[in-house]
Kinemage of the C-alpha trace (Angstrom):
@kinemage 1
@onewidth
@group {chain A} dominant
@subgroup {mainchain}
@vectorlist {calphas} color= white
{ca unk a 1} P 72.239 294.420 85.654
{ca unk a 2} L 72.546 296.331 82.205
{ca unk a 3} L 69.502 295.347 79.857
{ca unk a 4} L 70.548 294.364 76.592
{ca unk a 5} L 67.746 295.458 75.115
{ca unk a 6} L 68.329 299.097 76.071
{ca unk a 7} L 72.251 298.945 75.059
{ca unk a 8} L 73.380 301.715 71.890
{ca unk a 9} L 76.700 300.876 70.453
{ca unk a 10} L 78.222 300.528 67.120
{ca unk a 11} L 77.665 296.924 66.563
{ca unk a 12} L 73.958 297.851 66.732
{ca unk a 13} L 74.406 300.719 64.763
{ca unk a 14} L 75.132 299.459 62.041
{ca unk a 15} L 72.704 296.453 62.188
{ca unk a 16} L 69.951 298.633 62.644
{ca unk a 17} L 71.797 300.650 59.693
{ca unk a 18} L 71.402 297.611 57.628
{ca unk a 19} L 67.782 296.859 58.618
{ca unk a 20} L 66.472 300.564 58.211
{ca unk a 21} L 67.827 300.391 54.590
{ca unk a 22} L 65.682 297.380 53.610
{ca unk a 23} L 62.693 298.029 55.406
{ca unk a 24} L 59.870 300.458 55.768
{ca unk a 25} L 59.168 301.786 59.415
{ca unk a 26} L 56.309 302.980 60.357
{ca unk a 27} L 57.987 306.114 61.661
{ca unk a 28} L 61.080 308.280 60.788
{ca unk a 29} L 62.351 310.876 63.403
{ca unk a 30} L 64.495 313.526 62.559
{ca unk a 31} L 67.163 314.778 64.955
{ca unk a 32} L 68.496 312.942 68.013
{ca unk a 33} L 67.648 315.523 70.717
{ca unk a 34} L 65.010 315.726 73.897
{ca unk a 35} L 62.517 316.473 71.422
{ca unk a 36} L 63.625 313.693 68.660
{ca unk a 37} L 64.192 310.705 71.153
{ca unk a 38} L 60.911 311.627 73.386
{ca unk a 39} L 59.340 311.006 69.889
{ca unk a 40} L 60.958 307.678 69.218
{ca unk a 41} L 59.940 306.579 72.602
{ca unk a 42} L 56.139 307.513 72.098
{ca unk a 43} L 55.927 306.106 68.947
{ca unk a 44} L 57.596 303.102 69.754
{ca unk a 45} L 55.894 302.294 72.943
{ca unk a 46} L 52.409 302.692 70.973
{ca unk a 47} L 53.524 299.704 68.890
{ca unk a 48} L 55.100 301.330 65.878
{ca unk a 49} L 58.453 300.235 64.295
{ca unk a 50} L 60.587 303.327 64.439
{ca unk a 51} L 63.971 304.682 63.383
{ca unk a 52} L 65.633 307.662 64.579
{ca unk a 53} L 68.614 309.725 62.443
{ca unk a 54} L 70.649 311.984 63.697
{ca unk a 55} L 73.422 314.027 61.684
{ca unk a 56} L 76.005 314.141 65.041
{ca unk a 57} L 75.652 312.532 67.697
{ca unk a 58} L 72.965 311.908 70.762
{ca unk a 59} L 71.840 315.608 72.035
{ca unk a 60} L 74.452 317.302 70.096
{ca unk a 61} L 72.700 320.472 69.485
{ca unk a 62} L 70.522 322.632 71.778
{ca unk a 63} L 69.495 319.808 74.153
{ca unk a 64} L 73.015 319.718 76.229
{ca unk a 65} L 73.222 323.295 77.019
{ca unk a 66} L 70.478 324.119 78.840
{ca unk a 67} L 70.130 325.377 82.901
{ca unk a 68} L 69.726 321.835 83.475
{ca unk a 69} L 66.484 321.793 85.125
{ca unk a 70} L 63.388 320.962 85.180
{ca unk a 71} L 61.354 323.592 86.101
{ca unk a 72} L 57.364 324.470 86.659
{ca unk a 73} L 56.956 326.992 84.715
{ca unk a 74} L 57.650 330.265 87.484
{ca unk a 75} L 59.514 332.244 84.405
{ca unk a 76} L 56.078 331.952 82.324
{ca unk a 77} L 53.832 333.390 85.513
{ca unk a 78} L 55.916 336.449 85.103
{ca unk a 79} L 55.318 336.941 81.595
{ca unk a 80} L 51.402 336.121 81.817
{ca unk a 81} L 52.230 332.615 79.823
{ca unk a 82} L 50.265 330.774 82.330
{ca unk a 83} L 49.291 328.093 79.955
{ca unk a 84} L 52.459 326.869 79.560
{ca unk a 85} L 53.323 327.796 83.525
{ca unk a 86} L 50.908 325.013 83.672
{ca unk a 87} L 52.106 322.470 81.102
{ca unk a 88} L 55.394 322.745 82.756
{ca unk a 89} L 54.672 322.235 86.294
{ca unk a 90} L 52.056 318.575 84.737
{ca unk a 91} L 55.533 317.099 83.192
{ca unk a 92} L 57.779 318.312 86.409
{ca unk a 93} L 55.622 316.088 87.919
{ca unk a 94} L 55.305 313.511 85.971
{ca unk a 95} L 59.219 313.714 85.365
{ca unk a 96} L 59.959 313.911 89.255
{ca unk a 97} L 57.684 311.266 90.254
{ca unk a 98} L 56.948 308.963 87.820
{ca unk a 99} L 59.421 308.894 84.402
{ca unk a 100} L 62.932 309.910 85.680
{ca unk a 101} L 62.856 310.426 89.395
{ca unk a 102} L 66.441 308.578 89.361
{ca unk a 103} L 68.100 311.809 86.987
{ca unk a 104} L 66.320 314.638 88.859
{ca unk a 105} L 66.439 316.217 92.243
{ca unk a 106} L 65.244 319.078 94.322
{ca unk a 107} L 67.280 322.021 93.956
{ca unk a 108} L 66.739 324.834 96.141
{ca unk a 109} L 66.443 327.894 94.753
{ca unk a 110} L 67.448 331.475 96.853
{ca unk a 111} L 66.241 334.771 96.317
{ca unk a 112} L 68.238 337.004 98.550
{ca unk a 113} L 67.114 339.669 100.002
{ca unk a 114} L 70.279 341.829 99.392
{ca unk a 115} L 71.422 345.866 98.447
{ca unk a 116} L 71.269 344.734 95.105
{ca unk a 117} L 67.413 343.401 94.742
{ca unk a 118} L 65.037 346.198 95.013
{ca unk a 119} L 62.073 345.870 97.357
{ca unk a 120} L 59.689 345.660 94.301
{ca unk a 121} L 61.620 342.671 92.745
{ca unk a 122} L 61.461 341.234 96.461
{ca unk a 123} L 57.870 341.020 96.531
{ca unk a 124} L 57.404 339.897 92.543
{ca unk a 125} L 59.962 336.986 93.326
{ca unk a 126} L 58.514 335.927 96.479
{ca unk a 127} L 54.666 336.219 94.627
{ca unk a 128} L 55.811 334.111 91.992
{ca unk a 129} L 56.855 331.458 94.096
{ca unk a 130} L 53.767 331.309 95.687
{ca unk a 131} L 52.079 331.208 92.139
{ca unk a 132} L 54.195 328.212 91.382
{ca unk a 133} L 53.939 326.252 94.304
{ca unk a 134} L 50.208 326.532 93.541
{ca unk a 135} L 51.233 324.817 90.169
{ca unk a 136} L 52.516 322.284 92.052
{ca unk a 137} L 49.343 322.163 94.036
{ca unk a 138} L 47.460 321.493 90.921
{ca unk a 139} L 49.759 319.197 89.588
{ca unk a 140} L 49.622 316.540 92.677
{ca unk a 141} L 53.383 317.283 93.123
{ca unk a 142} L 53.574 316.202 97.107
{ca unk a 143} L 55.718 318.476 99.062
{ca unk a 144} L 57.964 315.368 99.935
{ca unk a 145} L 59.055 315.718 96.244
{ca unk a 146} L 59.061 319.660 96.228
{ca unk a 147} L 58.629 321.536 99.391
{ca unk a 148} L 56.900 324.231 100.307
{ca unk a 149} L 58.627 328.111 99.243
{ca unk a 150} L 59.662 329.406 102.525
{ca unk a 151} L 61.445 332.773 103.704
{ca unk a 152} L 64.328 331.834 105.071
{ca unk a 153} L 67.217 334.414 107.783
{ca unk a 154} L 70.270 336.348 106.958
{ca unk a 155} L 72.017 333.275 108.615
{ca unk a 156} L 70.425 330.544 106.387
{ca unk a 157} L 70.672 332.659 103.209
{ca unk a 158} L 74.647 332.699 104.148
{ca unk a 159} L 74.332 329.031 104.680
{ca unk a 160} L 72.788 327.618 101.688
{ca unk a 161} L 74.988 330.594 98.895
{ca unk a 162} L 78.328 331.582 101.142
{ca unk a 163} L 79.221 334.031 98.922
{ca unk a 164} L 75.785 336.396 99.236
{ca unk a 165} L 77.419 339.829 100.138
{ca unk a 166} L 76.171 339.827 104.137
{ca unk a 167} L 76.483 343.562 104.703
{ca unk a 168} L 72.575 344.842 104.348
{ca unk a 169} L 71.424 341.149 103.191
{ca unk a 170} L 67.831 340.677 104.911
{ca unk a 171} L 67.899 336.847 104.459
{ca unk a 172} L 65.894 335.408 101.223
{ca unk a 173} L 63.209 333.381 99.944
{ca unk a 174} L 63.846 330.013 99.565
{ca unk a 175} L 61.739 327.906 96.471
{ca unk a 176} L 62.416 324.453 95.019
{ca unk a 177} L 62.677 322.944 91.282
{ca unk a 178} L 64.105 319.849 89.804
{ca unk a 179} L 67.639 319.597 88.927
{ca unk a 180} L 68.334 317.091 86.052
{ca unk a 181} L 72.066 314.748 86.516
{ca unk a 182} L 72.795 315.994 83.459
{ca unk a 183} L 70.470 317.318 80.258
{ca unk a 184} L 72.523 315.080 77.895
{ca unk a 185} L 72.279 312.124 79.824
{ca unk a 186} L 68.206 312.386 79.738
{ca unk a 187} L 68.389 312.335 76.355
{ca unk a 188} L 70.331 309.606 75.839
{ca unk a 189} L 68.423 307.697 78.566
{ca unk a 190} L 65.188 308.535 76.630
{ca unk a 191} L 66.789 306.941 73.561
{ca unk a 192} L 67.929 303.793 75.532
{ca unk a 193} L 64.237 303.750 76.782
{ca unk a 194} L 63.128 303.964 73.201
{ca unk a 195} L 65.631 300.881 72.071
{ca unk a 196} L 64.177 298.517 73.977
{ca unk a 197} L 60.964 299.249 72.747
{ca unk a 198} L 62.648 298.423 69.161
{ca unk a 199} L 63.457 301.391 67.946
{ca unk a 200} L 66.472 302.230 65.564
{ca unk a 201} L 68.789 304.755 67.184
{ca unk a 202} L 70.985 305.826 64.323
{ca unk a 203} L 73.588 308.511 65.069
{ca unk a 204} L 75.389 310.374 62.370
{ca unk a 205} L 73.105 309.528 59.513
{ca unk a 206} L 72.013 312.822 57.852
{ca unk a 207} L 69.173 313.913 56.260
{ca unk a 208} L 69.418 315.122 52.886
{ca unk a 209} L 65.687 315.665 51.951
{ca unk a 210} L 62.434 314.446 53.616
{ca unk a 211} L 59.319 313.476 52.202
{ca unk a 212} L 56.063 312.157 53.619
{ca unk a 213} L 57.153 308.404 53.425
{ca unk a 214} L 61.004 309.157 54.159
{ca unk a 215} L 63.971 310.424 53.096
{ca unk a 216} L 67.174 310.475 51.523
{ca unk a 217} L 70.052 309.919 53.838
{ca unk a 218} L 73.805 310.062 54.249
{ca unk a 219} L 75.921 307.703 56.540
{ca unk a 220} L 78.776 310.137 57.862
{ca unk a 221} L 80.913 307.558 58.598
{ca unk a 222} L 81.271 306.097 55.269
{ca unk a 223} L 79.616 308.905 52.669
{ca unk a 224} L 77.082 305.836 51.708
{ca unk a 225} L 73.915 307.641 50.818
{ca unk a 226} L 70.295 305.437 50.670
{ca unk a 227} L 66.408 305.446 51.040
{ca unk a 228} L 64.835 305.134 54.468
{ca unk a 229} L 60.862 304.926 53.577
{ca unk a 230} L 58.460 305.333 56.115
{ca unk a 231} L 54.842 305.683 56.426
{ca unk a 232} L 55.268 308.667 58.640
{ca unk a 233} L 58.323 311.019 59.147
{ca unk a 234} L 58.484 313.820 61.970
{ca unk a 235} L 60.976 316.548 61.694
{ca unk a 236} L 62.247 317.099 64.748
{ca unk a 237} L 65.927 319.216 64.490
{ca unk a 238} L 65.126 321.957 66.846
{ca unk a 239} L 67.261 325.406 64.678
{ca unk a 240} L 67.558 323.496 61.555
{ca unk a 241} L 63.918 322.671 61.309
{ca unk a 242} L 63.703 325.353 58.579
{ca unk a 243} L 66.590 324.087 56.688
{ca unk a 244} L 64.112 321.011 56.188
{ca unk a 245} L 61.004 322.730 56.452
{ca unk a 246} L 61.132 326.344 54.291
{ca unk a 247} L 57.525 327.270 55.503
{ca unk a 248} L 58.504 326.805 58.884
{ca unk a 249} L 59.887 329.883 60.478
{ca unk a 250} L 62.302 329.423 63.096
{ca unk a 251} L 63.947 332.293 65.711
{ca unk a 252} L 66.967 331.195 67.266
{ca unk a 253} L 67.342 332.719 70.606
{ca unk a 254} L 70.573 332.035 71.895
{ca unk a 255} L 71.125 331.188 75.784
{ca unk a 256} L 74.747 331.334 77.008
{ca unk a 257} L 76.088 330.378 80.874
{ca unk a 258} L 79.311 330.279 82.146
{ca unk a 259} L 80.871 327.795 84.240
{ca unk a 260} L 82.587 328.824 87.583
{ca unk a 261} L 84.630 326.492 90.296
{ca unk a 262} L 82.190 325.591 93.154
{ca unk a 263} L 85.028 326.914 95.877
{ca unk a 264} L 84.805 330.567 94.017
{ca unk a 265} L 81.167 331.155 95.872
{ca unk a 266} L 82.034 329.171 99.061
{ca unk a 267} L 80.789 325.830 97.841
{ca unk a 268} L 76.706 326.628 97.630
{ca unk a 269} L 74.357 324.089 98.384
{ca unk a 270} L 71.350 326.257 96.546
{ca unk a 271} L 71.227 328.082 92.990
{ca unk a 272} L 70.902 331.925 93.857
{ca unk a 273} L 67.997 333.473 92.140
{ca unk a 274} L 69.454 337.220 90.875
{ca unk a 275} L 66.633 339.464 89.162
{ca unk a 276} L 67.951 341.668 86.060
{ca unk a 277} L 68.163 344.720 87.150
{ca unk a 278} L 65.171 346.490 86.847
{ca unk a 279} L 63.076 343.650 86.168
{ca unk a 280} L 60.653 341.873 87.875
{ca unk a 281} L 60.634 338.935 85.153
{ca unk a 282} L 64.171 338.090 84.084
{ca unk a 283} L 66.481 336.658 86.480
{ca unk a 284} L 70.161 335.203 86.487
{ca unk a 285} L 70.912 331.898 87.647
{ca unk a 286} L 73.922 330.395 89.623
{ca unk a 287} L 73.046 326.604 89.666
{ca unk a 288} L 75.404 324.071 91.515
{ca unk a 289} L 76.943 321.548 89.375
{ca unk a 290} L 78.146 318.269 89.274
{ca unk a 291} L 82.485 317.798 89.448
{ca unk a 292} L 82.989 320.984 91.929
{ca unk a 293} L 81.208 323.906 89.783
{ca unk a 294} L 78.590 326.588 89.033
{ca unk a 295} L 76.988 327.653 86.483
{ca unk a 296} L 75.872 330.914 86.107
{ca unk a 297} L 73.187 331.759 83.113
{ca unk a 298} L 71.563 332.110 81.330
{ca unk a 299} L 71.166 334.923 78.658
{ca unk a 300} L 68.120 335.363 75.862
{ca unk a 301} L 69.508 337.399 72.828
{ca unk a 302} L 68.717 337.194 69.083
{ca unk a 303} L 70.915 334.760 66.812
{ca unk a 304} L 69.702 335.169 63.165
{ca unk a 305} L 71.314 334.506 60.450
{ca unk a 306} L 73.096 330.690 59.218
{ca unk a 307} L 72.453 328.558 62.153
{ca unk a 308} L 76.271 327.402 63.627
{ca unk a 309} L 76.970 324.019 63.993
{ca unk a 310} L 77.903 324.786 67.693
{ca unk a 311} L 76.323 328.219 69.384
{ca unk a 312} L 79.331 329.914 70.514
{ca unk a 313} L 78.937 332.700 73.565
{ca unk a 314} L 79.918 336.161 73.229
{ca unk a 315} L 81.819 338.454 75.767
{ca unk a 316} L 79.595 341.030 76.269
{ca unk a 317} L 76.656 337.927 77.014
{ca unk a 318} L 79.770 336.993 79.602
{ca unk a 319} L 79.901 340.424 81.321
{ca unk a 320} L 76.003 340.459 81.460
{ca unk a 321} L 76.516 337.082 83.394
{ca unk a 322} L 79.265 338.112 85.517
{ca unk a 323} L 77.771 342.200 86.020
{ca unk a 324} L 74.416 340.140 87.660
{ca unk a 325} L 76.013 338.229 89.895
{ca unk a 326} L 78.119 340.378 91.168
{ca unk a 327} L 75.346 342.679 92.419
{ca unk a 328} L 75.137 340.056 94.736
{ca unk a 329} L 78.260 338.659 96.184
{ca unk a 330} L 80.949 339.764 98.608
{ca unk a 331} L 83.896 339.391 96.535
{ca unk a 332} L 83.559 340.133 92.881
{ca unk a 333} L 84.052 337.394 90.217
{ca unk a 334} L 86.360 338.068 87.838
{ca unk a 335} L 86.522 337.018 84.184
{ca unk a 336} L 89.759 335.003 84.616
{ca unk a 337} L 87.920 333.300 87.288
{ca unk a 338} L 85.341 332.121 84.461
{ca unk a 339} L 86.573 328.342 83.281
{ca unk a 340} L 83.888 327.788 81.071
{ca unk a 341} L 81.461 328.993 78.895
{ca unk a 342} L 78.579 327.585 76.206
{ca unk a 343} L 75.617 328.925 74.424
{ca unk a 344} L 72.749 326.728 72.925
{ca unk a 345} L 70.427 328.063 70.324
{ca unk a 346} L 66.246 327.955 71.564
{ca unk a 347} L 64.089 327.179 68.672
{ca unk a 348} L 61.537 329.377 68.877
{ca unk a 349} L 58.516 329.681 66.401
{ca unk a 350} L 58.768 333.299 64.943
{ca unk a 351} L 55.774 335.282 66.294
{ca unk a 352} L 57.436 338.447 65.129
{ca unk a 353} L 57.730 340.212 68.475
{ca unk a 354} L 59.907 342.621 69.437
{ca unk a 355} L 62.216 340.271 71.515
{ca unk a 356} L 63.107 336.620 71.950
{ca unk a 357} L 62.179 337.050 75.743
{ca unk a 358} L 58.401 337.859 74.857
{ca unk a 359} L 58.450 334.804 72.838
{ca unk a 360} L 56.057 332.070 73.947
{ca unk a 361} L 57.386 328.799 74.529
{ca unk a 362} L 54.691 326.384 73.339
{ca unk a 363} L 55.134 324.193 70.762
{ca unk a 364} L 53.888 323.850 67.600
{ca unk a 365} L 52.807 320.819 65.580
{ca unk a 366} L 52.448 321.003 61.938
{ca unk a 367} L 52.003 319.221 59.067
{ca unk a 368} L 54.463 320.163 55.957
{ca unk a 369} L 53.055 321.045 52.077
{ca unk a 370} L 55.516 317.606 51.721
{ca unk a 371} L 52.845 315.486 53.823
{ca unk a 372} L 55.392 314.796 56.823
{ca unk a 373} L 55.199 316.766 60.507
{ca unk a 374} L 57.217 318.826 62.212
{ca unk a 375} L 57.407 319.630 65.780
{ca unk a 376} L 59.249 322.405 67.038
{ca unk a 377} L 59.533 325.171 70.267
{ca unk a 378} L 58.732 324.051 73.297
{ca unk a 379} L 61.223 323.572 76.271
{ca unk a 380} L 63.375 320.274 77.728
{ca unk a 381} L 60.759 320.050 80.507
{ca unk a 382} L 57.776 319.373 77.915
{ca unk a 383} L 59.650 317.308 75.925
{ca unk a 384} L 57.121 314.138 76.609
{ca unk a 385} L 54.222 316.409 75.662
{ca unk a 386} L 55.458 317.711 72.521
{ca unk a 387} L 56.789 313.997 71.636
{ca unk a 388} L 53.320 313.029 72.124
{ca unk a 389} L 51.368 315.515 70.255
{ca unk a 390} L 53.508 314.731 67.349
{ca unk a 391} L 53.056 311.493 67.036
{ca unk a 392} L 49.112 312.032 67.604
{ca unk a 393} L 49.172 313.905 64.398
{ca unk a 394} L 50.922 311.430 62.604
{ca unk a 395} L 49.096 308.461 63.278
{ca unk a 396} L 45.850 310.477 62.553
{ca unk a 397} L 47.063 312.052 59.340
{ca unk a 398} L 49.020 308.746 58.313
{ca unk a 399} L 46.042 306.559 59.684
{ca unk a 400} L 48.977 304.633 61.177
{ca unk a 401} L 47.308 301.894 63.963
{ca unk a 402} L 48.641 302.652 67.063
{ca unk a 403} L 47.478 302.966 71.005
{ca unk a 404} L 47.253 305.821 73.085
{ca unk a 405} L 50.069 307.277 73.966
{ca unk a 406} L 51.640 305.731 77.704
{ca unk a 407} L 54.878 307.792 78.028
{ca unk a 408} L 53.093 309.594 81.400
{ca unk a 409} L 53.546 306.437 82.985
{ca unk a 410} L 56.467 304.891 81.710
{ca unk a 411} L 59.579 304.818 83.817
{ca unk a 412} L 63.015 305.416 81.710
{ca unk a 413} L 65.542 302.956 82.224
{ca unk a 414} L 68.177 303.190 85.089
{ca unk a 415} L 72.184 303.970 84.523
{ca unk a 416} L 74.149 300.726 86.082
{ca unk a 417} L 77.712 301.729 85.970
{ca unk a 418} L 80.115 298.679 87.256
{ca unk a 419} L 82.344 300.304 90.019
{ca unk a 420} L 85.531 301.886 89.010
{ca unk a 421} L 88.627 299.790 88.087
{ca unk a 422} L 90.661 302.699 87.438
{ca unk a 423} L 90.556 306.564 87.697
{ca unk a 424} L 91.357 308.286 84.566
{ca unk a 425} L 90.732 311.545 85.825
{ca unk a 426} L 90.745 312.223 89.790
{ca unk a 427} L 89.784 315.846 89.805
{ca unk a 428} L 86.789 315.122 87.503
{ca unk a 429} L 85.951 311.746 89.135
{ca unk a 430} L 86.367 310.357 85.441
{ca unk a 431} L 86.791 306.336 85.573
{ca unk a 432} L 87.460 303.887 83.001
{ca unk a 433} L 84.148 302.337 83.596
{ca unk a 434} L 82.373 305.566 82.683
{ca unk a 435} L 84.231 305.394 79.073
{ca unk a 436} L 82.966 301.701 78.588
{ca unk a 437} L 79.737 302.151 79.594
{ca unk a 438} L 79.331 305.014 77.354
{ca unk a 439} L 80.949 303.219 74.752
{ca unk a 440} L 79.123 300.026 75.532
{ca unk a 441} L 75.816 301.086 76.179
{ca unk a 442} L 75.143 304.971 75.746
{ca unk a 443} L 76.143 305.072 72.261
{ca unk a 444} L 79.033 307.051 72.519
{ca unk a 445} L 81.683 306.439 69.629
{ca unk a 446} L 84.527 309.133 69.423
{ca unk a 447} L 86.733 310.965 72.993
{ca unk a 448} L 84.264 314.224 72.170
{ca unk a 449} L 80.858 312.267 72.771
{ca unk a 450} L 82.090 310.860 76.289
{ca unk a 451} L 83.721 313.927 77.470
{ca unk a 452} L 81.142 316.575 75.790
{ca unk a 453} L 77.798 314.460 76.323
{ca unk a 454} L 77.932 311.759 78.184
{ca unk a 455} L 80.440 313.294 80.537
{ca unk a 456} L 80.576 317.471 80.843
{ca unk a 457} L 83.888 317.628 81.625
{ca unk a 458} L 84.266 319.121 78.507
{ca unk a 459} L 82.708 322.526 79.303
{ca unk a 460} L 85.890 323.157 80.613
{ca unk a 461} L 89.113 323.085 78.166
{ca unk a 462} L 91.594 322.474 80.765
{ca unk a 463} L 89.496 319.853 82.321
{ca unk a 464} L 89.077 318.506 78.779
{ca unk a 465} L 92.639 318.695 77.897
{ca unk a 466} L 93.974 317.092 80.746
{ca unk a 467} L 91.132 313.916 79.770
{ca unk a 468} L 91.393 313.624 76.443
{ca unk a 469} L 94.030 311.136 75.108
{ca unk a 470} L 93.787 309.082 77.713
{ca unk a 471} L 89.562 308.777 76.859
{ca unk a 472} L 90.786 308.737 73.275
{ca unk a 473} L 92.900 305.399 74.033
{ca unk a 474} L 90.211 304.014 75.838
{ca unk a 475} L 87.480 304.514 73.717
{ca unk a 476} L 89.316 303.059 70.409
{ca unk a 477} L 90.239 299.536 72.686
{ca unk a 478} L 86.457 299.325 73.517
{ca unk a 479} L 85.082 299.846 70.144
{ca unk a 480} L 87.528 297.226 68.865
{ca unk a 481} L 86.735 294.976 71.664
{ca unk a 482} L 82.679 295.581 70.458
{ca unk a 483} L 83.954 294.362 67.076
């Protein structure tokens, strides 16, 4: 049974539209991804009225093209960031037991033990694990969430990745993480969980200029421009922070992964683990997918300059991606066997180091010379603690009365599709019920938010392509059915 409360649509939209106009909330967010919606749902859930803007649509930035998991943290051990090593592994935990364990699953992870990983990198992989799963040790994860790392035969290392090269492989170590669903669909479901809390979930408004009790704003669907006041606003656009923000200096390090069919590596039932060569601290990922794919990432490379609306991936960041894995498998993969590719932007706070990968990922909290806060850095799997330190500095700057934050225990709302009438799609399992419900419920208004957010099937063109009228049909009858 779908909760009314939580529903996003257009007829709400443009309700809340009408209400946010006339009103003043007690907090403005900024940006509609992980970060922006885990700060509507803190603030909200204290007791404060709350509206959200966001220029596009639900996670349309760097929120949907991440590695898709939800990790604790073994990346930082290597680099000596154990503080965060530690944040990460305290929200995997509360994300995996507590919050969301209905979008996230154990995902084995393999380190093989083949020609291509060097003895040392054998021994730093299979010490980190053991690192981490003391993180998870200290976090109260219980093994029946995340079990144990374990070293696993030359037969089960076939087993679990069937396209590991076998000739001189010495089996692997096996580790486990959490796999999200989907990245774009936690966002969304934090926003849902947010809305029934009462907060205003308003896609494709813009901000024009903030100030400490608002902004100006544009509606992109009809160019209307108008006042939202607020007694607190929190700028929380990831990239384009400093395009808000000018004394906020942003680094955009852009991640890219490609997206391979499942059958090309035998159908894998873990993500292979693939150091960099020559490093002990970097690794390559091949993750197993929903709708029959892999994919393989993810890269960490410099993007300055004018921030893109979309992140788009480059060839040699391709070849990088392809040259690792292929260190490691049987039969090379070749670029015309690579059906997809995407690159997200990280917004990292500029420390001035050398490179993006020596960059830490903690988050910063600020208030602006303007008298509103932004929040920036971090990664997906902190999103919760970031949302809440954010809104602890704005109801202590703002003196705004509100509780203690309880997003740690709060359990995000479930995903009740109705079963399917009719198959749009049957190679990407796409239904008609899908479109309605994100139509109906998930906020989704136009073919591209279905099939590039709420769906992925967009990450690959043909698979896109061979959708996208037929979602474009559908989604026009449901909106006019809405209205």
């Amino acid at each position: 049974m779908i909760d009314a409360s939580s529903a996003l649509n257009a007829v709400r939209r443009r309700g809340d539209l009408l209400r946010a106009a006339e009103e003043t909330v007690d907090v403005l967010v900024v940006g509609g991804g992980i970060t922006g919606a885990g700060v509507a749902l803190d603030a909200a859930s204290r007791g404060l009225s709350v509206a959200l803007i966001e220029a596009e649509d639900l996670a349309f930035g760097t929120s949907r093209f991440s590695s898709k998991l939800v990790h604790g943290g073994l990346r930082y051990l290597a680099t000596g960031d154990v503080a965060t090593a530690r944040e990460s592994a305290q929200e995997r935990h509360l994300l995996m037991t507590v919050i969301a364990p209905h979008l996230i699953h154990p995902l084995g992870q393999l380190l093989p033990f083949s020609r291509g990983v060097t003895p040392r990198q054998r021994a730093a992989g299979a010490m980190g694990m053991a690192m981490g799963d003391l993180l998870r040790v200290r976090a109260h994860t219980p093994r029946t969430v995340l079990p144990a790392p374990t070293p696993v035969s030359r037969r089960t290392a076939l087993r679990l990745a069937p396209a590991l090269d076998a000739a001189g492989l010495r089996g692997g170590m096996l580790s486990y993480d959490g796999q999200l669903v989907d990245d774009a669909r936690l966002v969304v479901t934090v926003a849902r969980t947010a809305a029934t809390y009462g907060a205003r979930i308003l896609t494709r408004v813009r901000a024009i200029r903030l100030r400490g009790d608002g902004a100006t704003v544009e509606d992109a669907l009809t160019g209307e421009r108008f006042e939202i006041d607020a007694r607190a606003v929190i700028n929380a656009t990831g990239v384009w922070a400093g395009s808000l923000d000018e004394a906020i200096r942003v680094r955009p390090s852009r991640g890219t992964h490609i997206v391979l069919d499942a059958d090309e590596l035998g159908g894998p039932t873990a993500a292979l683990t693939i150091p960099h060569e020559g490093s002990i601290s970097r690794y390559v990922f091949a993750l197993p997918q929903a709708y029959g794919r892999v994919i393989v990432g993810l890269t960490d490379e410099d993007a300055p300059g004018t921030v893109p609306r979309v992140a788009q991936p480059t060839e040699a960041e391709i070849d990088f991606l392809l040259a690792n894995l292929n260190r490691v498998v049987a039969a090379p993969v070749r670029r015309d066997q690579v059906r997809g590719a995407f690159a997200g932007l990280r917004p990292l706070v500029d420390s001035s180091s050398a490179a993006t990968s020596d960059v830490s990922r903690r988050h910063l909290v600020a208030m602006s010379d303007a008298g509103y806060v932004t929040v920036l850095g971090g990664k997906l799997t902190t999103y919760r603690r970031m949302a809440e330190d954010a809104v602890d500095v704005a109801v202590r700057t703002r003196g705004l009365p509100a509780i203690q934050s309880c997003t740690a225990s709060l359990r995000l709302v479930d995903r009740v599709v109705p079963r399917a009438a009719e198959l749009l799609d049957d190679r990407a399992g796409l239904s008609d019920s899908e479109v309605e419900y994100a139509v109906r419920v998930e906020g989704a208004m136009t073919a591209a938010d279905v099939l590039d957010r709420r769906t992925r099937i967009g990450l690959v063109d043909a698979d896109r392509g061979r959708c996208r009228f037929a979602v474009e049909e559908l989604v026009a009858r449901t909106l006019a059915d809405l209205t």
